[in-house]
C-alpha positions in Angstrom: -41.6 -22.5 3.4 -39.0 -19.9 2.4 -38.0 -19.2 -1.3 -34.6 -20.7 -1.0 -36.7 -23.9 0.5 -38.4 -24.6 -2.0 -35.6 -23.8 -4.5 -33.7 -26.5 -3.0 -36.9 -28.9 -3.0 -37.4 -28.4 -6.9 -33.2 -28.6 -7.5 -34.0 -32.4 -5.1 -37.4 -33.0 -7.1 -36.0 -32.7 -10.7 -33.4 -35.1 -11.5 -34.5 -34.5 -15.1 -35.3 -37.2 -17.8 -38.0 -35.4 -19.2 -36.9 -35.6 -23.4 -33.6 -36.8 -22.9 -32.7 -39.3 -24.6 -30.4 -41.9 -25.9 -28.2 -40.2 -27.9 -27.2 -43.3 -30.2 -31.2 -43.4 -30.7 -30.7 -40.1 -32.3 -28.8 -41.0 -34.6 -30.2 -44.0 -35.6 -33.0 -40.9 -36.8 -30.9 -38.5 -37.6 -29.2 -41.1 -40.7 -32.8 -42.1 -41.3 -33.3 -38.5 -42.1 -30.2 -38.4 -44.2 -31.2 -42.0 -46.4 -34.9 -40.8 -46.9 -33.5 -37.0 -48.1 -31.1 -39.2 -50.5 -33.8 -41.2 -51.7 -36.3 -38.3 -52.4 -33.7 -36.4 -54.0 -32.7 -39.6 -56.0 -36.9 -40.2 -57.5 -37.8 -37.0 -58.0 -35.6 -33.8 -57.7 -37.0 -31.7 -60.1 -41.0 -31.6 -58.2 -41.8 -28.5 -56.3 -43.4 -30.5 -53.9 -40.2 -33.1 -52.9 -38.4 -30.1 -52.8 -40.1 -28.6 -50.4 -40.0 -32.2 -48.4 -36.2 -32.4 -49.0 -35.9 -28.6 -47.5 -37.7 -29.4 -44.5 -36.0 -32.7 -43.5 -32.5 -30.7 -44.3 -34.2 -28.6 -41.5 -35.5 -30.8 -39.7 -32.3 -32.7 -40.0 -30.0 -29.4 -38.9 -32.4 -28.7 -36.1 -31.7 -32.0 -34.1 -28.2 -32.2 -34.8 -28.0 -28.7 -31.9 -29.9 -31.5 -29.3 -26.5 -34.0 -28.8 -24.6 -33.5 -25.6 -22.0 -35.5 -24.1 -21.7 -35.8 -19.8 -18.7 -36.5 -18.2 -18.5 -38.1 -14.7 -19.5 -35.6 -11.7 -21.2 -32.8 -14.2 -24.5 -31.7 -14.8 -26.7 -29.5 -17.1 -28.9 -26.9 -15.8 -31.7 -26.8 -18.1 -34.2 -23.9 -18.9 -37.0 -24.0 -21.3 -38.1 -20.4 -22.5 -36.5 -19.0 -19.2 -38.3 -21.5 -16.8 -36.3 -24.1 -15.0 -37.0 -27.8 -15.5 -34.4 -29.4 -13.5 -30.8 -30.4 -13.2 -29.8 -33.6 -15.6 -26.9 -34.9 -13.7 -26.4 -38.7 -15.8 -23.2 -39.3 -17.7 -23.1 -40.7 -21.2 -24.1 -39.4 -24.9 -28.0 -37.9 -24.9 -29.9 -35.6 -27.0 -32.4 -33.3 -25.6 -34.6 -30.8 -27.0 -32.5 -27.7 -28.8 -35.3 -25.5 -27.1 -34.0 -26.2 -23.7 -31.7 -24.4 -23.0 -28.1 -26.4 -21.0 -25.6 -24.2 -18.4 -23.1 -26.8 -17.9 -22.3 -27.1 -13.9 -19.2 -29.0 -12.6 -19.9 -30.9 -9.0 -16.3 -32.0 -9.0 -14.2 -31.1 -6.0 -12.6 -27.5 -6.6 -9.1 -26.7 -4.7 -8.7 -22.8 -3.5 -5.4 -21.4 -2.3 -6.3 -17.5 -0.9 -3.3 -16.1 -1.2 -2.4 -14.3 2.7 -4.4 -11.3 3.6 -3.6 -8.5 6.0 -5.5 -8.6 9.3 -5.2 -7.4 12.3 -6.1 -9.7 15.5 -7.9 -9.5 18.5 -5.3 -7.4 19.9 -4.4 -4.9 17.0 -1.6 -6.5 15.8 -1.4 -6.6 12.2 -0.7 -10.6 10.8 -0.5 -12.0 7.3 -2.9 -15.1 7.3 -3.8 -17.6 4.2 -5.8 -20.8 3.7 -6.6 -23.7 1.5 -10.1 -23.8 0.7 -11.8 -27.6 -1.1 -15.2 -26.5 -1.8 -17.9 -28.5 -4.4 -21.6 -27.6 -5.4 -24.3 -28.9 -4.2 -27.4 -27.0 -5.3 -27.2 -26.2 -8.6 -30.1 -24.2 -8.7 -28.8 -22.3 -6.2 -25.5 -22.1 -8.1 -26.7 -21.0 -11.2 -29.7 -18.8 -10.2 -28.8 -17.1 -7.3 -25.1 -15.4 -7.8 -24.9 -12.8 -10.1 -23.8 -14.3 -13.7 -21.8 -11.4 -13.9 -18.9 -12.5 -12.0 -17.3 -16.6 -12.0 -18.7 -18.8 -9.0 -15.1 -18.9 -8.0 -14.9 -15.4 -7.9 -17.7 -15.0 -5.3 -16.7 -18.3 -3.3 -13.0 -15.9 -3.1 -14.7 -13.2 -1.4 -16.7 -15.3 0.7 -13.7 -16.9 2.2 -11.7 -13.6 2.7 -14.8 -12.3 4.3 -14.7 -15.1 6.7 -11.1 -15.7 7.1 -11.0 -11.8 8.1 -14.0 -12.4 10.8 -12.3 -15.3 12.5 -8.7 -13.6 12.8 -10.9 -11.0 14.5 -11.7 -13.1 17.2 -8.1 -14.7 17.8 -4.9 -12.9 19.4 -2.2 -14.2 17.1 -0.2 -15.5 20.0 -0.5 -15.2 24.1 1.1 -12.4 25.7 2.9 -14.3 28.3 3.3 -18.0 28.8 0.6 -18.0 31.8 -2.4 -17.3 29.3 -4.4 -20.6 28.3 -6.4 -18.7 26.0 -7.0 -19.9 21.9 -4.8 -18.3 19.5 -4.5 -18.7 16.0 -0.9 -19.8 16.0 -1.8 -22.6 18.7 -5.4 -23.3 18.2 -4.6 -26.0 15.1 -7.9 -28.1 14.3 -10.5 -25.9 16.0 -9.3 -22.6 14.7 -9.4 -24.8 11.0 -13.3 -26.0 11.9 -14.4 -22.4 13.2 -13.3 -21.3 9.8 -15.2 -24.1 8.0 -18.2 -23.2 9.3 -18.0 -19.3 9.0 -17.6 -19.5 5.4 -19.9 -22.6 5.2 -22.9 -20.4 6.9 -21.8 -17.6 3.9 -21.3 -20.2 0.7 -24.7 -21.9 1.6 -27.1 -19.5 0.1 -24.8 -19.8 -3.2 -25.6 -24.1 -2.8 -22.0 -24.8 -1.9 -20.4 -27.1 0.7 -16.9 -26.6 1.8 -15.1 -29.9 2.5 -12.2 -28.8 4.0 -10.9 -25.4 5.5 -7.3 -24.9 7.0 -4.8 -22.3 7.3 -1.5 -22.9 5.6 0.2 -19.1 6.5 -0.1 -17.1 9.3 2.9 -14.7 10.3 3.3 -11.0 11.7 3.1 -8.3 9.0 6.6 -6.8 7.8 6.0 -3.5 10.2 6.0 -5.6 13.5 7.4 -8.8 13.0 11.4 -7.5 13.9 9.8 -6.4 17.4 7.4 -9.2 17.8 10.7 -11.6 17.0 12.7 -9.6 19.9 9.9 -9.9 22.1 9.8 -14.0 21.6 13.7 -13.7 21.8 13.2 -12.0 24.9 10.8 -14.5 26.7 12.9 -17.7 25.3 15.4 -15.8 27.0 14.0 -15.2 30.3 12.6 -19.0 30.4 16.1 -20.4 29.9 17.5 -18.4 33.0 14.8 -19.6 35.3 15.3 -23.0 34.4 19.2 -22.3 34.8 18.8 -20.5 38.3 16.2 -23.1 39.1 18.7 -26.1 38.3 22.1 -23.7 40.0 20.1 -23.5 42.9 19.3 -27.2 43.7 22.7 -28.0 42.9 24.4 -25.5 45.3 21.7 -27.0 47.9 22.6 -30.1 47.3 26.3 -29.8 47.7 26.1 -27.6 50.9 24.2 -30.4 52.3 26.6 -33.4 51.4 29.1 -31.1 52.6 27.6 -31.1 56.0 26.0 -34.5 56.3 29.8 -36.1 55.6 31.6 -33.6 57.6 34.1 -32.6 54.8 34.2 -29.0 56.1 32.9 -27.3 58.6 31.6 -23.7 57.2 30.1 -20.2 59.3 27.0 -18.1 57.4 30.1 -15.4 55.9 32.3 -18.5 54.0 28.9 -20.2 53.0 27.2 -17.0 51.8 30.4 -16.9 49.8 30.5 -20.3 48.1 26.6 -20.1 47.3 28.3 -16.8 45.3 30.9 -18.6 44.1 28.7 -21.8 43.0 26.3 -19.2 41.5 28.0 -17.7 38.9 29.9 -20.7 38.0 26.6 -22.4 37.2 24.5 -19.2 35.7 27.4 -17.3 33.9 27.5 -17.5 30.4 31.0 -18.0 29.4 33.3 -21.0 32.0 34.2 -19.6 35.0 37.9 -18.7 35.3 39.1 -20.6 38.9 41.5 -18.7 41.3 43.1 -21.1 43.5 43.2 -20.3 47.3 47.1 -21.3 47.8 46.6 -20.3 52.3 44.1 -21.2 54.8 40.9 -20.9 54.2 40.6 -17.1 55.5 43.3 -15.8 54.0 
């Protein structure tokens, strides 16, 4: 069994009670303390001996009163005695435990991350500004305490962690296909599995610190400042280019279609030169941009 193994066993083992204790049971004592100091000062205050007794209790008395803690919901208390860990007490309420042990307090609430965007570049090279929400809680808190460097803040490290991962999937992905004919994942299409590749990268990476992300998911993702202009003419361009082949593809069914009524019901009869020129004709009134200015044929039809 590994080190981090049987970390996590002792963290599952010690749900520690050990000498905690009620804290209204306290005191209950600690007044005790307090009445019988009163009443040994009250009998005899000028014997050496009861005041030494009445010393000791004030001791005594200022000793305890360090043991009393208060829990609120979803926290815990890693506890150390002498430098050697006795377990994580994780029960809410008012206790008091012995001011030897030593208590880190350790939230297990649900913590919300917005990583502001980084600069990447993509599969491809380009260079893309790309963000994310990270919802991350503890789980070990052995792990938590013990094994990240108490220099720098738990959120601090779960930061880097998510940049590091962020950077690693955006690695992977081309920010958008090329052409319209690619199938391939991108970030910018790829939605829920881009957002559970993500969770797990930085899930594999926050584990040996005993956290569990909950949710990952970007929430920005655009072309950095140097390339976005071109990158916006080059989408302009292929919106551009699928409009006209939906227009030529619609022109051309229509002139079809007309040169065929105009055959089947015998409205005119028309050789390949005056049909060449009224597929022209038909043509650029349907593709041109602008409405077509008519010129009205006032002879016959060949003149």
């Amino acid at each position: 069994m590994s080190q981090q193994d049987k970390n996590t066993q002792i963290n599952q083992e010690y749900s520690y009670r050990g000498s905690v204790i009620n804290g209204f049971v306290m005191v209950a004592v600690e007044i005790a303390l307090v009445i019988l100091d009163a009443w040994l000062i009250s009998i005899c205050a000028e014997n050496p001996i009861i005041i030494s007794i009445i010393a000791v209790i004030g001791v005594i008395f200022a000793f305890c009163m360090k043991g009393f803690f208060t829990q609120q919901p979803n926290c815990s208390r890693v506890l150390t005695f002498f430098g050697k860990y006795v377990g994580t007490f994780r029960e809410t309420g008012f206790f008091w435990i012995n001011p030897f042990v030593e208590r880190r307090t350790m939230s297990l609430r649900i913590h919300n991350m917005d990583i502001d965007p980084i600069k990447v570049n993509d599969k491809l090279g380009n260079p893309v500004l790309i963000g994310m929400v990270l919802v991350w809680k503890v789980e070990d808190t052995y792990r938590a305490v013990f094994d990240v460097d108490s220099s720098g803040t738990l959120e601090e490290f779960v930061r880097i962690q998510g940049d590091a991962a962020l950077r690693e999937v955006t690695g992977h992905y081309a920010y958008d296909n090329i052409d319209n004919e690619s199938t391939g994942l991108t970030l910018r299409s790829g939605g829920e599995e881009i957002n559970e590749l993500l969770e797990k990268k930085i899930n594999e990476r926050l584990s040996m610190a005993g956290i569990t992300v909950v949710e990952a998911r970007i929430n920005y993702l655009a072309y950095a400042p140097e390339i976005a202009a071109v990158m916006l003419r080059r989408q302009q361009a292929t919106a551009i280019i699928s409009a006209r082949e939906k227009i030529v593809e619609g022109a051309v069914s229509m002139v079809k279609m007309a040169l065929d009524q105009l055959s089947e019901r015998g409205v005119v009869e028309l050789d390949s030169e005056r049909r060449a020129a009224m597929v022209s004709n038909l043509l650029v009134v349907l593709c041109a941009d602008e409405p077509a200015q008519p010129v009205l044929n006032t002879g016959t039809l060949y003149q």
